[in-house]
N, CA, C and O atoms as a GROMACS GRO file, in nm:
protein
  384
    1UNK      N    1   7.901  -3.627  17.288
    1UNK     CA    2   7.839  -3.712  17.387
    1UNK      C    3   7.916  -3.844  17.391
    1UNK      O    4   7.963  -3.884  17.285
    2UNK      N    5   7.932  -3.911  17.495
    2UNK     CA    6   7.969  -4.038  17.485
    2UNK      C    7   7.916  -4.101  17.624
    2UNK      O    8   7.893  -4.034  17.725
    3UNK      N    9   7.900  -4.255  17.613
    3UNK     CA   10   7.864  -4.337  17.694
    3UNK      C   11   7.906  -4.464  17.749
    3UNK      O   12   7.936  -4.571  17.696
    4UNK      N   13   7.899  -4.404  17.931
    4UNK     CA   14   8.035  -4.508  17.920
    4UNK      C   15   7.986  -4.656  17.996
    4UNK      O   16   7.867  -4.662  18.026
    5UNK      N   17   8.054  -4.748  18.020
    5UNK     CA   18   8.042  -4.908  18.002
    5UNK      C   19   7.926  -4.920  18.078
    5UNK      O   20   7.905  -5.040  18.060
    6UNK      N   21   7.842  -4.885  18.144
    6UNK     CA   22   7.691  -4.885  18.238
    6UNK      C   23   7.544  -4.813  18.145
    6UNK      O   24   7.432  -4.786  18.188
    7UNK      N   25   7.602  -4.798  18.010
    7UNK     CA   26   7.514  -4.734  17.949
    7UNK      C   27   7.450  -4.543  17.984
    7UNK      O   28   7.342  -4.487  17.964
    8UNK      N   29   7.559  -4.504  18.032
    8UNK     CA   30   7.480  -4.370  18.111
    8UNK      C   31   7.559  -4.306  18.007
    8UNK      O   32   7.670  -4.347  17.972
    9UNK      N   33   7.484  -4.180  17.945
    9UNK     CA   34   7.529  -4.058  17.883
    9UNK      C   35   7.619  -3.959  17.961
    9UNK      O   36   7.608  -3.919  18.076
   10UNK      N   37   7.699  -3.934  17.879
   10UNK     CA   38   7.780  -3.787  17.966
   10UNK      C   39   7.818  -3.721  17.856
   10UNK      O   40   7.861  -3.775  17.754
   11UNK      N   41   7.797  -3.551  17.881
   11UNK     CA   42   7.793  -3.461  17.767
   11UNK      C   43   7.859  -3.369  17.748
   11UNK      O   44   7.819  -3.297  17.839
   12UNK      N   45   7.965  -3.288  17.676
   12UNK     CA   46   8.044  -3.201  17.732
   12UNK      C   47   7.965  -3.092  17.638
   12UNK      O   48   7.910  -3.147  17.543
   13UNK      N   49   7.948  -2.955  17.642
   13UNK     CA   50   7.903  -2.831  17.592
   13UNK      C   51   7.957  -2.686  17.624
   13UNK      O   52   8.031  -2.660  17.719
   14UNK      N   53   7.906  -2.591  17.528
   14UNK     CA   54   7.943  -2.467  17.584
   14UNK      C   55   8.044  -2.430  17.404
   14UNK      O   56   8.091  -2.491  17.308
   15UNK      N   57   8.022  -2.264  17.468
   15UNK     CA   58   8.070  -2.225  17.356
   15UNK      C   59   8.148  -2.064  17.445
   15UNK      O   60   8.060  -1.983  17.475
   16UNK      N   61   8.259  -2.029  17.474
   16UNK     CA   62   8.276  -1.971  17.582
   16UNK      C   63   8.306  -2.030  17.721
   16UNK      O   64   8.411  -1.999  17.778
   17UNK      N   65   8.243  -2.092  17.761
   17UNK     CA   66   8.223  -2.183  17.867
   17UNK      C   67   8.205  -2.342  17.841
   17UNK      O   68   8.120  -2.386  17.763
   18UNK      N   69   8.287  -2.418  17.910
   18UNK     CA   70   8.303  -2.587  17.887
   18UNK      C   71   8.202  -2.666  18.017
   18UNK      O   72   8.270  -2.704  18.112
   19UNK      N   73   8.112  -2.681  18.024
   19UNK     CA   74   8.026  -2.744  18.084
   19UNK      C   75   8.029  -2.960  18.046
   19UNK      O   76   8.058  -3.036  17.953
   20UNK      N   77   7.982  -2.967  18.176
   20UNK     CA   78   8.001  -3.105  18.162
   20UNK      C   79   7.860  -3.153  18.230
   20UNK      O   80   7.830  -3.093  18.333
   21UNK      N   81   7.776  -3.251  18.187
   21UNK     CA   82   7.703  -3.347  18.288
   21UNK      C   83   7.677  -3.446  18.230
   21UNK      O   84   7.689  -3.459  18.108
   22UNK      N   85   7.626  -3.562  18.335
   22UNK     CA   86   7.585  -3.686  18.269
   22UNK      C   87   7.431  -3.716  18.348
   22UNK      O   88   7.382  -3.642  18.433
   23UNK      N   89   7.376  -3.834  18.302
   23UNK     CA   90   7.238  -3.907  18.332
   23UNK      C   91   7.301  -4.009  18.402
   23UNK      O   92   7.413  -4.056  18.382
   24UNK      N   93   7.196  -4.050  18.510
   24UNK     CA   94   7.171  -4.190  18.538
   24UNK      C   95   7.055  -4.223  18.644
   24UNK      O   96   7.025  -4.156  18.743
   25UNK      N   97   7.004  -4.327  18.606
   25UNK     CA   98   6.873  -4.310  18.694
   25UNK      C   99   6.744  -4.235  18.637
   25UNK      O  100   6.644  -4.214  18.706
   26UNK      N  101   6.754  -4.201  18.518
   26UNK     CA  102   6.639  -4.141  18.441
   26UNK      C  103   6.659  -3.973  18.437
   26UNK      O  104   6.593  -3.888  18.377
   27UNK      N  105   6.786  -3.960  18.533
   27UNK     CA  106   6.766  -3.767  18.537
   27UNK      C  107   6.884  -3.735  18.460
   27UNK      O  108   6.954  -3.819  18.404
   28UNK      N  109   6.910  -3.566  18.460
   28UNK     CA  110   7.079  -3.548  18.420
   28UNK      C  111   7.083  -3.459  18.557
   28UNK      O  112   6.999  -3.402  18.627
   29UNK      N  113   7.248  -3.478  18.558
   29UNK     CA  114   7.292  -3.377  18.681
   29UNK      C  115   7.314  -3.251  18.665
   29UNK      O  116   7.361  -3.242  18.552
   30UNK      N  117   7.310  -3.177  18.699
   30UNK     CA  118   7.340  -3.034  18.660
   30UNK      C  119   7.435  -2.983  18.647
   30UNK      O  120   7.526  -2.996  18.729
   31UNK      N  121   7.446  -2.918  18.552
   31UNK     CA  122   7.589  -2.896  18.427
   31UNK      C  123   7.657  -2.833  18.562
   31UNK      O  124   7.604  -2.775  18.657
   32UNK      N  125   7.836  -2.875  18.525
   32UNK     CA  126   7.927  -2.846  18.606
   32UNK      C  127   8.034  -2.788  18.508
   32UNK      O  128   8.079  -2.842  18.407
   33UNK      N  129   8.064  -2.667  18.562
   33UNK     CA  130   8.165  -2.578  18.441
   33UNK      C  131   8.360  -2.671  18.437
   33UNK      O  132   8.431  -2.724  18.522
   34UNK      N  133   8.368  -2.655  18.348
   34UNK     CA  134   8.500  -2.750  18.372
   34UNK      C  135   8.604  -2.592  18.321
   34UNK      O  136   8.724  -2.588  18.346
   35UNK      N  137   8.559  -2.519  18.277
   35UNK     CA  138   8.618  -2.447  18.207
   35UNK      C  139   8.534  -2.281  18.205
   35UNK      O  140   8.436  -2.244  18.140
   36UNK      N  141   8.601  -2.223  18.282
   36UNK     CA  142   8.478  -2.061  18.247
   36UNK      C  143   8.465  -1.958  18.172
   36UNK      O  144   8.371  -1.879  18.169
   37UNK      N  145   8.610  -1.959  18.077
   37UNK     CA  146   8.673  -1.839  18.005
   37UNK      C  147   8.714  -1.888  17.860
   37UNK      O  148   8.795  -1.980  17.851
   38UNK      N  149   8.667  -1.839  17.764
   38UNK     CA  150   8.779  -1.847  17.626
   38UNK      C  151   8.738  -2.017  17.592
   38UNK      O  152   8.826  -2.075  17.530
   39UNK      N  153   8.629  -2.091  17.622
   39UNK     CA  154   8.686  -2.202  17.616
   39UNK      C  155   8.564  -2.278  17.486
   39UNK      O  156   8.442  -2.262  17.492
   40UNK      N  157   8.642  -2.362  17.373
   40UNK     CA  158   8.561  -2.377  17.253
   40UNK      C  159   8.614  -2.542  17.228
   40UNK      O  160   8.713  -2.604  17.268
   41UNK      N  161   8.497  -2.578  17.144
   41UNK     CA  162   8.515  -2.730  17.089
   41UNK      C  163   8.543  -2.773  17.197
   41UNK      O  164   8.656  -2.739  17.230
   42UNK      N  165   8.489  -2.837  17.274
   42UNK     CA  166   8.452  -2.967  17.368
   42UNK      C  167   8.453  -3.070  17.307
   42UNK      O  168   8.376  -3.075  17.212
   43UNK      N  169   8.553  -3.215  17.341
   43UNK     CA  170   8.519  -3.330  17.276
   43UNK      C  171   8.539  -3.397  17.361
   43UNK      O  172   8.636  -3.372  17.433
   44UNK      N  173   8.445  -3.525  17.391
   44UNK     CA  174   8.424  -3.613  17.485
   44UNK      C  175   8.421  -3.741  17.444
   44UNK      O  176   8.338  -3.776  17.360
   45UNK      N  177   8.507  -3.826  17.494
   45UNK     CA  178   8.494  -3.985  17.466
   45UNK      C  179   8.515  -4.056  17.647
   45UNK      O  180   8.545  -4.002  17.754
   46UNK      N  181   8.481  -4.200  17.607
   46UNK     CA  182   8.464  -4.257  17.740
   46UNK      C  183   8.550  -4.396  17.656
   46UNK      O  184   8.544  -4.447  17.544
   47UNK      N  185   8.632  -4.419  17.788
   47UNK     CA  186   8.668  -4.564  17.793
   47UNK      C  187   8.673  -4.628  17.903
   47UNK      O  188   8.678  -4.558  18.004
   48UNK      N  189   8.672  -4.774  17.919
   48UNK     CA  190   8.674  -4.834  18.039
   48UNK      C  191   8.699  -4.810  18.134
   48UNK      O  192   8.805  -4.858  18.175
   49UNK      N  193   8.605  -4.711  18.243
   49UNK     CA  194   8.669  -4.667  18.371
   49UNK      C  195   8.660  -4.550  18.365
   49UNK      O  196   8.603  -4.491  18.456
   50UNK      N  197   8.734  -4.455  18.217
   50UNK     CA  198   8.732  -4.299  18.221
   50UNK      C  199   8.682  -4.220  18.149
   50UNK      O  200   8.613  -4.278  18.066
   51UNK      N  201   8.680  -4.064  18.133
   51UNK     CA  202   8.623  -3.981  18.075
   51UNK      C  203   8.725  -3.932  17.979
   51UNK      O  204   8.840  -3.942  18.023
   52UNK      N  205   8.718  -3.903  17.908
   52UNK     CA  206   8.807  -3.786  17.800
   52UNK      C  207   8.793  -3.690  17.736
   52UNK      O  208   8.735  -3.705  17.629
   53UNK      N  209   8.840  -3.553  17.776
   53UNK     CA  210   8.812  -3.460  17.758
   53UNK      C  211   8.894  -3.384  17.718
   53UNK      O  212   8.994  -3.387  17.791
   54UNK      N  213   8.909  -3.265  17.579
   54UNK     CA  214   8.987  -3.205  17.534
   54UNK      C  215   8.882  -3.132  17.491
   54UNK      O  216   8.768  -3.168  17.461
   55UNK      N  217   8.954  -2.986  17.492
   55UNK     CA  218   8.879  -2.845  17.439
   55UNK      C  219   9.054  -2.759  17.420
   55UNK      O  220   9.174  -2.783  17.437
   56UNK      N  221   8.953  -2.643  17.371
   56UNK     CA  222   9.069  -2.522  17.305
   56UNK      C  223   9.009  -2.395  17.408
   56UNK      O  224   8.896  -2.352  17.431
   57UNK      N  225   9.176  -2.355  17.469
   57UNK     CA  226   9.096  -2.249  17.546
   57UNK      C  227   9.226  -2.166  17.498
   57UNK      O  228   9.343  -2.205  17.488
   58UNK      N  229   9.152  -2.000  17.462
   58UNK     CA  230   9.200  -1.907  17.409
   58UNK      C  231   9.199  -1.822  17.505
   58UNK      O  232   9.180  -1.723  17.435
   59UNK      N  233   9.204  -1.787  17.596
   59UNK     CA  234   9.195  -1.696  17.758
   59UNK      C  235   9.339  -1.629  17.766
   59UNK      O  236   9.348  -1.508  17.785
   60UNK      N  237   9.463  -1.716  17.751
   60UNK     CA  238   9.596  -1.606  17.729
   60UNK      C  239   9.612  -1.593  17.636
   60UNK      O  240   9.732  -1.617  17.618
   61UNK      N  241   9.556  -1.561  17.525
   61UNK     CA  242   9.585  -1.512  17.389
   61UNK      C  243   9.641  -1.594  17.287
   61UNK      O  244   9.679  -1.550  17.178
   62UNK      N  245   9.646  -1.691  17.315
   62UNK     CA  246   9.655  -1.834  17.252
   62UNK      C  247   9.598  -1.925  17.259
   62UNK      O  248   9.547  -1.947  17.369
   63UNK      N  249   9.578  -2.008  17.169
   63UNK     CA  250   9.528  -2.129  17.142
   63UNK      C  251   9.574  -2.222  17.177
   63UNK      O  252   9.660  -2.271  17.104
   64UNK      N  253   9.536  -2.302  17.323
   64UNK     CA  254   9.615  -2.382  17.354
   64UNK      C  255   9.501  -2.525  17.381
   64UNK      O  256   9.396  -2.510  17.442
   65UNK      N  257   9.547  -2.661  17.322
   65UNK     CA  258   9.456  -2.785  17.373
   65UNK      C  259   9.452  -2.806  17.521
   65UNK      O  260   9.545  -2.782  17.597
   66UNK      N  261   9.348  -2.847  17.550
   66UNK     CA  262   9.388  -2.921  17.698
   66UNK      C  263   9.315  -3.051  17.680
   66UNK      O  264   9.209  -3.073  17.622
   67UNK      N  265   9.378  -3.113  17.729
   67UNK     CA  266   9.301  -3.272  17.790
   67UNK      C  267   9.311  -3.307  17.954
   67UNK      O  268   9.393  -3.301  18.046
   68UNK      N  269   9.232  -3.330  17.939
   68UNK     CA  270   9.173  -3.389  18.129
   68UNK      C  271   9.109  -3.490  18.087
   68UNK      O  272   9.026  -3.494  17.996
   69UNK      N  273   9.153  -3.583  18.164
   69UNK     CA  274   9.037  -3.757  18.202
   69UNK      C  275   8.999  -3.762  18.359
   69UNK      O  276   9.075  -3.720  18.446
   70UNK      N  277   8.897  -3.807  18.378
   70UNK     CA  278   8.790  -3.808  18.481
   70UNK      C  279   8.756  -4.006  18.493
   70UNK      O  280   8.699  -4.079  18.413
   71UNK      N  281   8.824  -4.039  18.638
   71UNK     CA  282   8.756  -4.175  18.633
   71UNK      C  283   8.640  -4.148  18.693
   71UNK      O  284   8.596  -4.056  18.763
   72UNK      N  285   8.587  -4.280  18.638
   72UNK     CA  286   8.408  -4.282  18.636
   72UNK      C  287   8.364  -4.282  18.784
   72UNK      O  288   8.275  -4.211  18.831
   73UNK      N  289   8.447  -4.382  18.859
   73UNK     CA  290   8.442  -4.363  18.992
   73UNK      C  291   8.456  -4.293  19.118
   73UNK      O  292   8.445  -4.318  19.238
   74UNK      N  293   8.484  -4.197  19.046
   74UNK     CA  294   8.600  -4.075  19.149
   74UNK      C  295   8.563  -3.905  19.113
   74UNK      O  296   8.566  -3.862  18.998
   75UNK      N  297   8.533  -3.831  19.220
   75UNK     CA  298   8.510  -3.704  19.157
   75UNK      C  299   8.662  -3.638  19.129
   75UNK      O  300   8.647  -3.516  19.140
   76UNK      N  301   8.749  -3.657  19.108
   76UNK     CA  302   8.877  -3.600  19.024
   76UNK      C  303   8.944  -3.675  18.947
   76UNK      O  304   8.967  -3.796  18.943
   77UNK      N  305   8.982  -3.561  18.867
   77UNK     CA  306   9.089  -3.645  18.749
   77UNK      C  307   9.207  -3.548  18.771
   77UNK      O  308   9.228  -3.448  18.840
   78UNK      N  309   9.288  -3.636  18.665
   78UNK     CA  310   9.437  -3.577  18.631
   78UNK      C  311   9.384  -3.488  18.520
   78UNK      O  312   9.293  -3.524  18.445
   79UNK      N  313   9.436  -3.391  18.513
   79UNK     CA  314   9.456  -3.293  18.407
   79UNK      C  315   9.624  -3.222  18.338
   79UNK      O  316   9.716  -3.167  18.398
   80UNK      N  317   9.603  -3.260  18.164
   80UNK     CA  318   9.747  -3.289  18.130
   80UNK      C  319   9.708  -3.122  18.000
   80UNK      O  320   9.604  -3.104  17.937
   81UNK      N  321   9.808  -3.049  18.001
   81UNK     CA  322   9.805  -2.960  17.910
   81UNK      C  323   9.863  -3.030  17.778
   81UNK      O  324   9.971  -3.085  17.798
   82UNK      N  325   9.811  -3.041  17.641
   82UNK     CA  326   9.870  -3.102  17.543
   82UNK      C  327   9.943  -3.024  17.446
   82UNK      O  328  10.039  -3.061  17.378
   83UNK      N  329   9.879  -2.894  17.448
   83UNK     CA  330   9.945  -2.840  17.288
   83UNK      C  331   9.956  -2.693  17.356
   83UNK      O  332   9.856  -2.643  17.406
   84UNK      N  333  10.100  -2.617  17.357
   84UNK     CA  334  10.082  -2.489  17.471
   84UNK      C  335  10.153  -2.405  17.319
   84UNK      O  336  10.186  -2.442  17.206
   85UNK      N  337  10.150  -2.318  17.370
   85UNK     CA  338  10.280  -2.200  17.318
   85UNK      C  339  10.382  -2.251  17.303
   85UNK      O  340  10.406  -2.335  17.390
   86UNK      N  341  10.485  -2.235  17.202
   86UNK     CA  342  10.579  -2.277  17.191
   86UNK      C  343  10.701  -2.309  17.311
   86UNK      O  344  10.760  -2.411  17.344
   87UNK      N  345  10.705  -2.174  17.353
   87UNK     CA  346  10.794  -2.210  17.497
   87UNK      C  347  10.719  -2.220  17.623
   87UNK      O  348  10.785  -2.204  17.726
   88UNK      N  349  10.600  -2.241  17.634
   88UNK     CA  350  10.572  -2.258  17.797
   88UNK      C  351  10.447  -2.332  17.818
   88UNK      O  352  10.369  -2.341  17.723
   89UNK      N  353  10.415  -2.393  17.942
   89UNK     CA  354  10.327  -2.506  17.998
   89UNK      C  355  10.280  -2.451  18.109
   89UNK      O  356  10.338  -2.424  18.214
   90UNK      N  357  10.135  -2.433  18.068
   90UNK     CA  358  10.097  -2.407  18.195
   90UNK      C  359   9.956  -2.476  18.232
   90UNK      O  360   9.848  -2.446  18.182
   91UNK      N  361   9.974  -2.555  18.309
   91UNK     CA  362   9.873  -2.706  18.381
   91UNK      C  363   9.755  -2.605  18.446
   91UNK      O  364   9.790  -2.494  18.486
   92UNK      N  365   9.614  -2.648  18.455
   92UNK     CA  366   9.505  -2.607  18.460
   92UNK      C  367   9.429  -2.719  18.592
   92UNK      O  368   9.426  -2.842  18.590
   93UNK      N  369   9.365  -2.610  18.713
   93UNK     CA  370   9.301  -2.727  18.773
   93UNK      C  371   9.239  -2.872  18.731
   93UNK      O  372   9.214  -2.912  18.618
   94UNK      N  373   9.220  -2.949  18.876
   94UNK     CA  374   9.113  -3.010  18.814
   94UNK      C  375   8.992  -3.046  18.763
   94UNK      O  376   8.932  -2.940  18.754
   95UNK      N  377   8.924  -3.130  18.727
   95UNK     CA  378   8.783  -3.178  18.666
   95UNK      C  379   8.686  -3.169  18.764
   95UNK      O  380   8.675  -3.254  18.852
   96UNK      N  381   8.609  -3.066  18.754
   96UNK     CA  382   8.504  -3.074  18.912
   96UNK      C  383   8.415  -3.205  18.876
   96UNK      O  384   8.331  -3.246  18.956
   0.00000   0.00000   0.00000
């Protein structure tokens, strides 16, 4: 969980599946899949402005990190592959 500079919660989950939502206004929004296949350990931090997000998705038969950041203001982010297979990179939509 992390919370970013307005005090609002945002949560990443899933075990298989990488789900994301946050609160504000007293409700939560309804979980949005960031990830649908193979996908484990969700970790979420917030800094000024953005979201941060890294999980392990095992879907091509490897273990590969991903990180995606999400500004707070904007429904898309950049999404950066961090840790691939030795020889190859392969970049993953974006952050719904």
């Amino acid at each position: 969980m992390a919370v970013d500079a307005r005090g609002n919660p945002h949560v990443a989950f899933g075990y298989g599946t990488v789900r994301y939502a946050s609160a504000s206004g007293g409700g939560w929004s309804d979980p949005v899949t960031v990830q649908a296949s193979a996908a484990y350990l969700p970790i979420l931090t917030a800094s000024p402005g953005a979201l941060h997000l890294a999980y392990v998705d095992t879907s091509g038969g490897n273990s590969e990190v991903y990180y995606r950041t999400r500004p707070l203001e904007e429904d898309r982010g950049l999404v950066v592959l961090l840790i691939v297979d030795s020889r190859r990179t392969t970049p993953c939509g974006p952050w719904p």
